[in-house]
DRENDO-1510 file (C-alpha; in Angstrom, 1 decimal, always signed):
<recs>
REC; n; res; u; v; w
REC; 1; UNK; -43.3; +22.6; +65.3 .
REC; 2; UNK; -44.1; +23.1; +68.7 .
REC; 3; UNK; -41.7; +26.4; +69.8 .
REC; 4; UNK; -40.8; +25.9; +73.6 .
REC; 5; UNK; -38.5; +29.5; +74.2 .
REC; 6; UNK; -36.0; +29.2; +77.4 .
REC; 7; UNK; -34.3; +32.4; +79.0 .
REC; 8; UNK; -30.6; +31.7; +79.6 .
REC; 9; UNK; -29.2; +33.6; +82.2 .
REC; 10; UNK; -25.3; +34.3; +81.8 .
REC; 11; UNK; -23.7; +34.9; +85.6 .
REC; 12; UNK; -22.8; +38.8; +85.5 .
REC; 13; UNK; -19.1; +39.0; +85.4 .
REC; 14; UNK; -19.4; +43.2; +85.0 .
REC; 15; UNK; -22.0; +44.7; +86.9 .
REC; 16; UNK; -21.9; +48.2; +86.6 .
REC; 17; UNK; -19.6; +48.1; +83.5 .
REC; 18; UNK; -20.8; +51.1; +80.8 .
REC; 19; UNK; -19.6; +50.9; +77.0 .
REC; 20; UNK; -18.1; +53.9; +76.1 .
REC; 21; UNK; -19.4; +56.2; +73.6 .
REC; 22; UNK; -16.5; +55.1; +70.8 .
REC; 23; UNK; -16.0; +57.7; +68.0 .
REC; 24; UNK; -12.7; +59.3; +66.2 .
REC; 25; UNK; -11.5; +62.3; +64.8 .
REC; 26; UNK; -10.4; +60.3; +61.3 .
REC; 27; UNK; -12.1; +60.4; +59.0 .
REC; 28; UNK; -12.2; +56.5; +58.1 .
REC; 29; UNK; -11.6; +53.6; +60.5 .
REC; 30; UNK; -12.2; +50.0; +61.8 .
REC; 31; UNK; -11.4; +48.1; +64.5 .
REC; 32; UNK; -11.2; +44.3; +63.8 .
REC; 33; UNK; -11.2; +41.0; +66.2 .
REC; 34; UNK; -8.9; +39.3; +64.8 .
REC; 35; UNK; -9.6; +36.1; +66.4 .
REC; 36; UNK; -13.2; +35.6; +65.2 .
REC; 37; UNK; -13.3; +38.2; +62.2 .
REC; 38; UNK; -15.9; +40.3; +64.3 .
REC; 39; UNK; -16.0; +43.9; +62.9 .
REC; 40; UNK; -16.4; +46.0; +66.4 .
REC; 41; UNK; -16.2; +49.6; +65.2 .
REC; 42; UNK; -16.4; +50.8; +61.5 .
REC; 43; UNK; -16.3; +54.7; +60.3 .
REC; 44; UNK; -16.7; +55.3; +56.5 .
REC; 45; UNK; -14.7; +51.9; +56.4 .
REC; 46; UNK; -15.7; +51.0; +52.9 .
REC; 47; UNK; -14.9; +54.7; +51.4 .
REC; 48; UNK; -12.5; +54.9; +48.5 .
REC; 49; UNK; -9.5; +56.4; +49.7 .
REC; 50; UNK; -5.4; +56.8; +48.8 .
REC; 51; UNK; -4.2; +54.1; +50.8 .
REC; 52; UNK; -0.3; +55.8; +50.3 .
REC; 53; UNK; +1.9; +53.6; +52.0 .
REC; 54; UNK; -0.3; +50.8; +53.3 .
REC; 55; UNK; -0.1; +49.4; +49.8 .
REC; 56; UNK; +2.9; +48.4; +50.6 .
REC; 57; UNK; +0.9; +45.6; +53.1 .
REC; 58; UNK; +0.0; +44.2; +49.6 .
REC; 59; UNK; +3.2; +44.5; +48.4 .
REC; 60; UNK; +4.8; +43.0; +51.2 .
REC; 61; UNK; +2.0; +39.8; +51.3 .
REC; 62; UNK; +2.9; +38.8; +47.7 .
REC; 63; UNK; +6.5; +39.0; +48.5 .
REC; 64; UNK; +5.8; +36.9; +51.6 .
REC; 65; UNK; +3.8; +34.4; +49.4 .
REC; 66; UNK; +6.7; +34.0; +46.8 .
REC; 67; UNK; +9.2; +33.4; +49.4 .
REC; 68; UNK; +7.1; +31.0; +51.5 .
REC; 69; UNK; +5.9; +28.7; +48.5 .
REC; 70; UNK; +8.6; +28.8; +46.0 .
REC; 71; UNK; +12.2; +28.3; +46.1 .
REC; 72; UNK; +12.8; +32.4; +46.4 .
REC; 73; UNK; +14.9; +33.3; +49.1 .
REC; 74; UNK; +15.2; +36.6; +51.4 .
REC; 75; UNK; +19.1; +36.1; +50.4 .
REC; 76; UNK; +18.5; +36.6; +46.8 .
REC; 77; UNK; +20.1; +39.2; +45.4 .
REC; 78; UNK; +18.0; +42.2; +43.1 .
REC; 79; UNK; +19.8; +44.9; +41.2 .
REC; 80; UNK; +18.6; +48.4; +41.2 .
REC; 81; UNK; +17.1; +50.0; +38.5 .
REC; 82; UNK; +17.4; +53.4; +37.3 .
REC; 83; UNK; +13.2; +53.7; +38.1 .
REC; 84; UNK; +14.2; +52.5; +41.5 .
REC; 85; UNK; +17.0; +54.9; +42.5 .
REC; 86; UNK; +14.7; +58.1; +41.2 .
REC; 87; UNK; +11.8; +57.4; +43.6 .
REC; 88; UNK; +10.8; +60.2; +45.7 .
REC; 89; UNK; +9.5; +60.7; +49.0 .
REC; 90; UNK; +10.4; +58.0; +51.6 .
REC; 91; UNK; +13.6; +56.3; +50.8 .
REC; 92; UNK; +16.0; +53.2; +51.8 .
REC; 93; UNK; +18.9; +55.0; +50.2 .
REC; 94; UNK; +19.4; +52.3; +47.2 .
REC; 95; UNK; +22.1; +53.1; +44.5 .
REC; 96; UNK; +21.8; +52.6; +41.2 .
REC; 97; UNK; +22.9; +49.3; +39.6 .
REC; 98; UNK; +24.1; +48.0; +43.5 .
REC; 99; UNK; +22.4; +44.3; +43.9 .
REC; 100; UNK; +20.8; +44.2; +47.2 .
REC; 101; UNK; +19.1; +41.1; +49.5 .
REC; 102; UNK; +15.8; +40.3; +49.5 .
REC; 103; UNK; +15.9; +40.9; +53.3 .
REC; 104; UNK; +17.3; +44.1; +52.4 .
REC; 105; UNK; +14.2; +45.1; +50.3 .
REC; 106; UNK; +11.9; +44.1; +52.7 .
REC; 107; UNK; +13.4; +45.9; +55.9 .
REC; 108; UNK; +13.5; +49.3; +53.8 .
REC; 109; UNK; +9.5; +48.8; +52.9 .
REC; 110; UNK; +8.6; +47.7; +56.4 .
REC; 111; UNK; +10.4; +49.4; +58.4 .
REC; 112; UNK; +11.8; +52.6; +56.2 .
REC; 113; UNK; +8.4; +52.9; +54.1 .
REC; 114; UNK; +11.5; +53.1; +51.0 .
REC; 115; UNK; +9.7; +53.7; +47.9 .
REC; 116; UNK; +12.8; +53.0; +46.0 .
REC; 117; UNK; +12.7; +49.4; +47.9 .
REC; 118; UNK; +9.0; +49.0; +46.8 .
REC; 119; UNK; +9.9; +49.3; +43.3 .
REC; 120; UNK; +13.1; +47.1; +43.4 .
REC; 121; UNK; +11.3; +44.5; +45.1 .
REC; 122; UNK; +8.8; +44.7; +42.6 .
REC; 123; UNK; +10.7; +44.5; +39.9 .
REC; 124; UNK; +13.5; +41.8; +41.1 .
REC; 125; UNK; +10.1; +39.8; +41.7 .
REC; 126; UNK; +8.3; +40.1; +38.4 .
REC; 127; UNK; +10.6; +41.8; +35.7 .
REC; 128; UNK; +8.5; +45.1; +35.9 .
REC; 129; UNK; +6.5; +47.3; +38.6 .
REC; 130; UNK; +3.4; +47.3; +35.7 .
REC; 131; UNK; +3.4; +43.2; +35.9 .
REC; 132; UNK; +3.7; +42.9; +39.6 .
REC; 133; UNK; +0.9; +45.2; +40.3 .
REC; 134; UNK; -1.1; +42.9; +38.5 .
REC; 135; UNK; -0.2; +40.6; +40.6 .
REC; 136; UNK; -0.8; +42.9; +43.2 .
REC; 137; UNK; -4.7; +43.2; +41.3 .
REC; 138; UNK; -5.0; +39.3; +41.2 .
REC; 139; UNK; -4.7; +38.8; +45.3 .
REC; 140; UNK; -7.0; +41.6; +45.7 .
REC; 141; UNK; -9.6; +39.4; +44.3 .
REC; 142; UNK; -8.5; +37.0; +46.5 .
REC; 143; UNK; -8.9; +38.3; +48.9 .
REC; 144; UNK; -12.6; +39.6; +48.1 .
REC; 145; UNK; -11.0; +43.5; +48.1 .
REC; 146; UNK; -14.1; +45.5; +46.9 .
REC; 147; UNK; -13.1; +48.5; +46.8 .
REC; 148; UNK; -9.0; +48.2; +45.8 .
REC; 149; UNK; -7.2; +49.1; +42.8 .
REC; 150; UNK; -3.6; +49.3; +42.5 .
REC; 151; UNK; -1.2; +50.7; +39.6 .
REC; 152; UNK; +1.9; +51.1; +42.0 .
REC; 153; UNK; +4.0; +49.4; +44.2 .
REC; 154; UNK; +4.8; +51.9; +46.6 .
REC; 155; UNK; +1.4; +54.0; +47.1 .
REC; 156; UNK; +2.7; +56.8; +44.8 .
REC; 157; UNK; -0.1; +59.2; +44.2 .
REC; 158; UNK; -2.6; +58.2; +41.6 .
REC; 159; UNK; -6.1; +58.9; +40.3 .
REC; 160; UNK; -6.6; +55.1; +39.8 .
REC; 161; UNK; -5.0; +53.8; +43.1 .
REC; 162; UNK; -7.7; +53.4; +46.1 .
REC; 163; UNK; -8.3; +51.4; +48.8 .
REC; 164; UNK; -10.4; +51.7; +51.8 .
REC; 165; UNK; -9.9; +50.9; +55.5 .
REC; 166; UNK; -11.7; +47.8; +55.6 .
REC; 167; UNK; -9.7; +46.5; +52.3 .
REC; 168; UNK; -6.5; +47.1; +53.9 .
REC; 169; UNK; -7.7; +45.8; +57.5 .
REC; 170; UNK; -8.4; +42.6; +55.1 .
REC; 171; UNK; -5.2; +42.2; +53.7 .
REC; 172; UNK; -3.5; +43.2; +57.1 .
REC; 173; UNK; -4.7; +40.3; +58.8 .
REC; 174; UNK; -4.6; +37.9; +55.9 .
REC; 175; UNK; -1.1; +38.7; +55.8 .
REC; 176; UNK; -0.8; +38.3; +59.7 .
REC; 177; UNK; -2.3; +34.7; +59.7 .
REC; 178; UNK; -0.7; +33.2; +56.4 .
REC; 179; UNK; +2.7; +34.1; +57.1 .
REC; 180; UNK; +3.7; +34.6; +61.1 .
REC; 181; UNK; +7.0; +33.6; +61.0 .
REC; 182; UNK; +7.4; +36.0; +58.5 .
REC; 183; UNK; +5.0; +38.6; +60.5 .
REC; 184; UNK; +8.1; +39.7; +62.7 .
REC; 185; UNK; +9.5; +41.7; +60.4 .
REC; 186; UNK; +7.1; +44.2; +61.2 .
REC; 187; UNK; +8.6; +44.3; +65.1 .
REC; 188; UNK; +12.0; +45.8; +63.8 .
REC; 189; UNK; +12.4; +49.2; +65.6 .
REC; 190; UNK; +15.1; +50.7; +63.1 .
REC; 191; UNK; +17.3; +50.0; +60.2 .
REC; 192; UNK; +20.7; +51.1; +58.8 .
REC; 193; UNK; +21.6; +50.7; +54.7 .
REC; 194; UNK; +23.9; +52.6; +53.1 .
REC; 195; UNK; +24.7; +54.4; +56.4 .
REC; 196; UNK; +21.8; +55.8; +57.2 .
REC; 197; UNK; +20.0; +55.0; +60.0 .
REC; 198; UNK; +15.9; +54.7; +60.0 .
REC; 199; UNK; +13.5; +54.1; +63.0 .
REC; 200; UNK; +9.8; +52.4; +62.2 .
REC; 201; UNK; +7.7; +54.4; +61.0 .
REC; 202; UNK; +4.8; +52.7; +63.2 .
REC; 203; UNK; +5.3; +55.0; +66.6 .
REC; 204; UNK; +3.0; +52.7; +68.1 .
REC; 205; UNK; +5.8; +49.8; +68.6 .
REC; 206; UNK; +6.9; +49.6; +72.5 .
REC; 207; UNK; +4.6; +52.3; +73.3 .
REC; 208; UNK; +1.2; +51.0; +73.3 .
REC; 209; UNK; +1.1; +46.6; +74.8 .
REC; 210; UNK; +0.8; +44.3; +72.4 .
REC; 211; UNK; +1.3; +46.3; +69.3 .
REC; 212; UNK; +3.9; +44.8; +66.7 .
REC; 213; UNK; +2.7; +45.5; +63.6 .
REC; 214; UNK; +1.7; +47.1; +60.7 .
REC; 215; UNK; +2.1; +50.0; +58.1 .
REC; 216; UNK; +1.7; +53.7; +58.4 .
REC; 217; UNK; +1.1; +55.7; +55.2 .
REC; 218; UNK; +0.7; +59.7; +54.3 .
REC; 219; UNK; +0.0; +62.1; +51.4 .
REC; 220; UNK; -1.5; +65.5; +51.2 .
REC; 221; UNK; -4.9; +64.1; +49.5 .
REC; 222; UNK; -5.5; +61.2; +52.1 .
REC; 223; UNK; -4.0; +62.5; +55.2 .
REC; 224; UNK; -2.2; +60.5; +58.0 .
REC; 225; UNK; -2.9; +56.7; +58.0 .
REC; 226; UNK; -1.8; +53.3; +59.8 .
REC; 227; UNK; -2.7; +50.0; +59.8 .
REC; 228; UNK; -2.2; +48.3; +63.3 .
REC; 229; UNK; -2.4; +45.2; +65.4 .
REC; 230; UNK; -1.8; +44.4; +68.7 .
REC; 231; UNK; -1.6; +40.8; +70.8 .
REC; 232; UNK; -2.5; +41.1; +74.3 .
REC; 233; UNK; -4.0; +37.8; +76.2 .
REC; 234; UNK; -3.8; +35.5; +73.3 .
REC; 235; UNK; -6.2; +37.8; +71.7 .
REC; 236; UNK; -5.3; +40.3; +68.7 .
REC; 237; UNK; -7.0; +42.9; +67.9 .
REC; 238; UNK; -6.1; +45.3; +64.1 .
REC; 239; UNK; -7.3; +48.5; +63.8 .
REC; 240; UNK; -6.9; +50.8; +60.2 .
REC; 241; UNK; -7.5; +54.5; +60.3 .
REC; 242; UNK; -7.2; +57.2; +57.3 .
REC; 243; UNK; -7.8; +61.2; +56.9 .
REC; 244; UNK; -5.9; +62.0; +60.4 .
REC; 245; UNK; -5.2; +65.0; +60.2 .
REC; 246; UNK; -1.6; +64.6; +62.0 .
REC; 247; UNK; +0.9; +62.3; +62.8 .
REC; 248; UNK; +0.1; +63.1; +66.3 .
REC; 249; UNK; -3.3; +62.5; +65.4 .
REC; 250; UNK; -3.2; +59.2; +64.3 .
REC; 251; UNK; -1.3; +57.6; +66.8 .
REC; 252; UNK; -3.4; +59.5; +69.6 .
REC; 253; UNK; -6.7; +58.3; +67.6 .
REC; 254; UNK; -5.2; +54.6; +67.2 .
REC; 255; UNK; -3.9; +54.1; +70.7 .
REC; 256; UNK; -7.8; +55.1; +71.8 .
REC; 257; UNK; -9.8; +52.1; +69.4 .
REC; 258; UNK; -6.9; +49.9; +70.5 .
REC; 259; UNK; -7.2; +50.5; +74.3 .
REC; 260; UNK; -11.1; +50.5; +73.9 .
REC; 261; UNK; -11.2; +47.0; +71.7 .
REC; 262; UNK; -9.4; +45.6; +74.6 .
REC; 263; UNK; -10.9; +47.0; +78.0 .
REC; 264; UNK; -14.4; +47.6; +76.7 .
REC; 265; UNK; -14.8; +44.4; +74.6 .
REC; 266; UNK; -14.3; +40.6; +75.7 .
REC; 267; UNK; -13.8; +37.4; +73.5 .
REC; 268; UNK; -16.2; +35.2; +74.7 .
REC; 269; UNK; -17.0; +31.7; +74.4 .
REC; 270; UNK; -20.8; +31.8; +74.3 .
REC; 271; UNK; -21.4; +28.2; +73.2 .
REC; 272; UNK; -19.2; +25.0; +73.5 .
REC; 273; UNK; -19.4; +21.9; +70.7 .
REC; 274; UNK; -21.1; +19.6; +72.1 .
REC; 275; UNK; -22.8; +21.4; +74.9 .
REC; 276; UNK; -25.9; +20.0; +76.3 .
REC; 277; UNK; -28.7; +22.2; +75.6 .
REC; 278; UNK; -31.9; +20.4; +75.8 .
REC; 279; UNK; -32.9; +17.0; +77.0 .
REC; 280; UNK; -36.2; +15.6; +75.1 .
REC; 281; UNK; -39.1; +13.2; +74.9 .
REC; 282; UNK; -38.9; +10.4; +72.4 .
REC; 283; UNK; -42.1; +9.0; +70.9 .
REC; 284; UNK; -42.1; +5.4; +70.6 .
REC; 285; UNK; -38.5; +5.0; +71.1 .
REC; 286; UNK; -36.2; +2.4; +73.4 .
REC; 287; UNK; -35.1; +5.2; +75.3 .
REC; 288; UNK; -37.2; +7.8; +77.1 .
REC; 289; UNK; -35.3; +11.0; +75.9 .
REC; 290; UNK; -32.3; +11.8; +74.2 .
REC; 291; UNK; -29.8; +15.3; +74.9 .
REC; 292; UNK; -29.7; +17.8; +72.1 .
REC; 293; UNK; -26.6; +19.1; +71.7 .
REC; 294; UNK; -24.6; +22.2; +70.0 .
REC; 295; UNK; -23.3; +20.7; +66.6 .
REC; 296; UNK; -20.5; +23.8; +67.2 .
REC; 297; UNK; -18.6; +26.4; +69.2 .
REC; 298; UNK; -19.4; +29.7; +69.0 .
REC; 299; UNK; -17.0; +32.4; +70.2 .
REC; 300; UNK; -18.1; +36.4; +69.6 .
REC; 301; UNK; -16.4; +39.4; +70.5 .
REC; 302; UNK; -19.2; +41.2; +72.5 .
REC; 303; UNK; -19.4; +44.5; +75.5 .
REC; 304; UNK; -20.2; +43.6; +78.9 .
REC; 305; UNK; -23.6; +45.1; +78.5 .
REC; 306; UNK; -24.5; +43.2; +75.5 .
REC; 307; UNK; -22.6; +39.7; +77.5 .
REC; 308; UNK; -25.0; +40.7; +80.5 .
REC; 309; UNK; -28.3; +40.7; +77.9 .
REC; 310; UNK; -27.5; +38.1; +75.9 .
REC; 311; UNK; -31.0; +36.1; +75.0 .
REC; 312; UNK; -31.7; +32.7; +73.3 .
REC; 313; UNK; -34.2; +30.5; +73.0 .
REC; 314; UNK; -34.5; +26.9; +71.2 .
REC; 315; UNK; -36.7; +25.4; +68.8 .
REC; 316; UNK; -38.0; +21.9; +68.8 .
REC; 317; UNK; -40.7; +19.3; +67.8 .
REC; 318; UNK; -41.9; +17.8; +71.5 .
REC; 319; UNK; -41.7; +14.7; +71.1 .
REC; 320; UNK; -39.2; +13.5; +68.8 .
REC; 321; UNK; -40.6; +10.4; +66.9 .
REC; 322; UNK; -37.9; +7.6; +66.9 .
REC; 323; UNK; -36.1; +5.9; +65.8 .
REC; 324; UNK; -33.2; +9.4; +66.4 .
REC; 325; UNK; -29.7; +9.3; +64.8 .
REC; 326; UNK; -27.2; +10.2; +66.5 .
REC; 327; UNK; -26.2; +13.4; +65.0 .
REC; 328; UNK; -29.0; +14.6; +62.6 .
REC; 329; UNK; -30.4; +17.8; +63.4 .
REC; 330; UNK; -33.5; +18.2; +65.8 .
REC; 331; UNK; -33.7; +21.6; +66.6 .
REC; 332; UNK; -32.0; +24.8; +66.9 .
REC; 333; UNK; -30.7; +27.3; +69.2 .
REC; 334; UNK; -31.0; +30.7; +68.5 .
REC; 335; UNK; -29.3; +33.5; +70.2 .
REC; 336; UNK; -29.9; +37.2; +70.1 .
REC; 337; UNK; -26.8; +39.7; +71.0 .
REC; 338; UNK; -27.8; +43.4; +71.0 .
REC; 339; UNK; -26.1; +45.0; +67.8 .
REC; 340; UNK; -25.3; +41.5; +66.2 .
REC; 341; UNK; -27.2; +39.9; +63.7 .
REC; 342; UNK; -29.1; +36.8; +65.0 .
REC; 343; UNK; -27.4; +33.5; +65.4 .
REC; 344; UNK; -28.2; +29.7; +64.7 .
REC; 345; UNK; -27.0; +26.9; +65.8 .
REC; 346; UNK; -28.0; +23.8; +65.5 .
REC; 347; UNK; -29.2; +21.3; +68.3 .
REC; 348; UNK; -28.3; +17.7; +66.9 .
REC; 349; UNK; -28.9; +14.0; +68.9 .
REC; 350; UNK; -26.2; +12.9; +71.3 .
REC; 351; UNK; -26.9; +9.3; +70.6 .
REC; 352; UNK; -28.5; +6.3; +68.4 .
REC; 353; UNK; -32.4; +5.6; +69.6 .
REC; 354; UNK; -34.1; +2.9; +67.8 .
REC; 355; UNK; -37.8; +2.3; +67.7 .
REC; 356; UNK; -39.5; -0.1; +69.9 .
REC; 357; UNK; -40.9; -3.4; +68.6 .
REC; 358; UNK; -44.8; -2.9; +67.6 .
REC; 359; UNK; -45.4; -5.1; +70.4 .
REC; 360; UNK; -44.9; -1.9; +73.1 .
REC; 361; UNK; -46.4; +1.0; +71.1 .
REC; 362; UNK; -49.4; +1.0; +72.0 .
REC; 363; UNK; -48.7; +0.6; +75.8 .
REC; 364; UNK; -46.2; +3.2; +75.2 .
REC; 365; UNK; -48.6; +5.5; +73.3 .
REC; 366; UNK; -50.8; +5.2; +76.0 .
REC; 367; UNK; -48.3; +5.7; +78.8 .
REC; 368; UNK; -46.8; +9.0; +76.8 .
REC; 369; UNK; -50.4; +10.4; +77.0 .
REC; 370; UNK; -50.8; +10.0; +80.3 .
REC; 371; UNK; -47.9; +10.5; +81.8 .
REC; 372; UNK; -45.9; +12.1; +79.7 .
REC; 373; UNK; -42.9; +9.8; +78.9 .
REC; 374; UNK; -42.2; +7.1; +76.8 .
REC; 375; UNK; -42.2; +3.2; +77.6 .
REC; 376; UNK; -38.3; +2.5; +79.1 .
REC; 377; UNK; -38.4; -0.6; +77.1 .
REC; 378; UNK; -34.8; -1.9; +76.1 .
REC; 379; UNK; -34.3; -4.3; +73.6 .
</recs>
């Protein structure tokens, strides 16, 4: 295989455009696009770590699952246990033995961060806490958690319970794009039960553009959490950080990977389906040459330095023998993006060429050798 390397230049949208240095005082993080998957930023992301209240994401996406493909309903009712009612730290305010709404529950976990609502949730769902957090345990393996285990509902403090920031960035956005209607739950600013009167615990909500989502968590062992996601443009970007050492902390820390995903990073088509990349000799064919095409689209989240040195090149036997199907690989294009690993894509035929009758091939051979191009004989 004959290798025949072409230098795409990209026209410079940004040209004097820096990426900034990105770092951040907690002590685990990653930024996410959501959009294509693309980790931008990591920090200790796969670290064992008390995820405290952003369990209750997990929490929340099983209930979300239950109620979107079964007959359970947010207007079911749930009576409070005993277990419930005694749960420390934050709290919905449940009383003992009231029955409650499913809505209920999940405004006081969302919204509140109510322990006691993690538990009674848990519990209307699947008879106990202990058998819903194996529940919990079975959709962290499917969701490919490596480095999750659960044994509460609520993210009380145990030995045994850990997450990590990319786990929980996982099951943020899993939860984000199986369940949207669902999803704007998380955009409630405050809620009353029982006469009390709670605002989100997310500060980030009408403060930073975009933002309408997820979890915050805290305990003395793992320090000041949140899970986040914001929209702007069509394009969302989540962000998970843990070990700030503040509440300030963590929403300065968050606000600065969410305003640098979006104003030092573009979402960027680099590669359309079906995007002519290559027209090529055909040996003995009825048609001179044929158009290799992308067989896909490729989109990638990228800076505007690594957009403005973007390389690729293509690979390719010169001349393709007929007869071509339309379709079939003949090559591939392969693209380099600083910090990325290398891409392929493949380069397939736009059309059909069949072979020319034996008659013409060896005038055609001839002509090819000369000239360089195939007989334009049509049959």
């Amino acid at each position: 295989m004959n290798k025949i390397s072409i230098f795409i230049f990209l026209l410079v949208f940004f040209s004097s455009s820096r990426v900034f240095c990105l770092d951040t005082k907690a002590e685990q993080a990653i930024v996410i696009n959501f959009n294509t998957n693309e980790i931008l930023f990591e920090k200790n992301a796969n670290v064992k770590v008390p995820p405290a209240s952003m369990t209750k994401i997990m929490t929340i996406y099983v209930a979300f699952d239950r109620i979107s493909n079964s007959d359970f309903s947010i207007n079911n009712q749930c009576k409070v246990s005993a277990k419930a009612y005694k749960m420390g730290g934050s709290r919905t305010f449940l009383e003992i033995d009231d029955y409650v709404t499913i809505d209920t529950l999940l405004k006081g976990i969302i919204i509140q961060s109510g322990n006691d609502a993690s538990v009674a949730l848990a519990e209307c769902l699947s008879g106990t806490e202990e058998n819903f957090v194996k529940l919990m345990n079975v959709y962290s393996k499917r969701l490919n958690l490596e480095n999750t285990n659960f044994v509460n509902s609520s993210g009380w403090p145990d030995d045994n319970h850990y997450s990590s920031v990319k786990d929980i960035a996982i099951m943020s956005n899993a939860l984000i794009k199986e369940f949207p209607n669902l999803f704007s739950y998380f955009k409630q600013l405050n809620f009353s039960y029982n006469g009390i009167k709670q605002p989100n615990r997310n500060k980030l909500l009408n403060k930073v553009e975009g933002v309408d989502g997820l979890k915050t968590g805290f305990t003395r062992k793992s320090g000041w959490g949140i899970s986040v996601t914001a929209l702007r443009n069509e394009r969302r970007i989540t962000i998970v950080i843990n070990g700030a050492n503040s509440s300030r902390s963590r929403v300065n820390e968050s606000i600065n990977l969410i305003n640098w995903a979006f104003n030092q990073t573009i979402q960027k088509t680099i590669v359309d389906k079906n995007q002519l990349i290559k027209n090529v000799d055909v040996w003995l064919g009825t048609e001179p040459s044929v158009n290799l095409i992308t067989d896909k689209q490729l989109i990638s989240t990228v800076s505007f330095d690594q957009l403005q040195f973007l390389e690729s090149s293509i690979e390719y036997t010169r001349p393709l023998a007929a007869p071509i199907i339309k379709g079939q690989e003949y090559g591939k294009l392969l693209i380099n993006i600083e910090g990325k690993p290398n891409i392929e894509i493949s380069l397939v035929a736009e059309k059909n060429i069949k072979k020319i009758n034996l008659i013409f091939r060896t005038f055609s051979a001839i002509k090819y050798l000369i000239f360089g191009t195939s007989l334009d004989e049509k049959n």
